[in-house]
C-alpha positions as CSV (number, residue, x, y, z in Angstrom):
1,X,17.9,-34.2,8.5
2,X,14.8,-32.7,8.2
3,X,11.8,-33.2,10.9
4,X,8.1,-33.3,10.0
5,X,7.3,-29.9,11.1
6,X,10.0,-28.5,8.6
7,X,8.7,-31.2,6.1
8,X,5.0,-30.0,6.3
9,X,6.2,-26.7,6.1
10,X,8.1,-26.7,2.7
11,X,5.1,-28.8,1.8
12,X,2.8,-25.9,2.4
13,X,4.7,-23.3,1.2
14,X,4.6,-25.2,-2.5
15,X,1.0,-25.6,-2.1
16,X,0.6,-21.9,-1.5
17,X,2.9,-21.0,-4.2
18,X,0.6,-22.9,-6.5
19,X,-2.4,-21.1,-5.5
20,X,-1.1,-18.1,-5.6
21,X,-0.2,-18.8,-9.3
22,X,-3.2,-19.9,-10.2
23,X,-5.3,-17.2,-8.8
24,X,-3.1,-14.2,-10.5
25,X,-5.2,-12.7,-13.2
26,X,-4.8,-9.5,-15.8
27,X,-6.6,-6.8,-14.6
28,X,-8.5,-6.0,-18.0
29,X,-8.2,-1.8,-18.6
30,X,-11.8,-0.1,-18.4
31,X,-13.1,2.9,-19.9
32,X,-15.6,5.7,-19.1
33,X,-19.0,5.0,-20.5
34,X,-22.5,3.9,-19.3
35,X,-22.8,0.6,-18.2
36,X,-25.3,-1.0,-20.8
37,X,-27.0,-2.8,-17.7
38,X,-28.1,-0.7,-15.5
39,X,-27.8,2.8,-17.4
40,X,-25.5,4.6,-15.2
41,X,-22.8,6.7,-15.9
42,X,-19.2,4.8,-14.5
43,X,-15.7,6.2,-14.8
44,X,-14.6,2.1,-15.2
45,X,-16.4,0.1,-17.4
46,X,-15.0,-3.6,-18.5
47,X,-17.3,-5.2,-21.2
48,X,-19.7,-2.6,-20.9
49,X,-20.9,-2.9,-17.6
50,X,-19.9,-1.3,-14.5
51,X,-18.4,-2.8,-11.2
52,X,-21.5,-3.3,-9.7
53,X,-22.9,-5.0,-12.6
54,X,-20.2,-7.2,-13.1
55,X,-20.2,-8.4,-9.3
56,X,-23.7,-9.6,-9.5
57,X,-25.7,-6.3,-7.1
């Protein structure tokens, strides 16, 4: 029989496997360009804009 330390355990590990699922996301491919925000040149552009850009500078 299980005791409530193994319990809460198996219960975290679910909850974690959850999150973990939830937060995976595509990386989307980027291209070279100039970011149509702020005008500089970027070897990685996603929707237009550099990483920068996209993070909110």
């Amino acid at each position: 029989m299980a005791d409530d330390v193994d319990l809460a355990n198996a219960i975290a590990d679910r909850a974690l496997s959850r999150l973990i699922d939830a937060a995976r996301q595509p990386v989307p491919k980027g291209v070279a360009g100039e970011c149509r925000e702020c005008g500089w040149a970027s070897p990685r552009l996603v929707g237009g804009r550099c990483a920068p850009c996209r993070d909110g500078r």
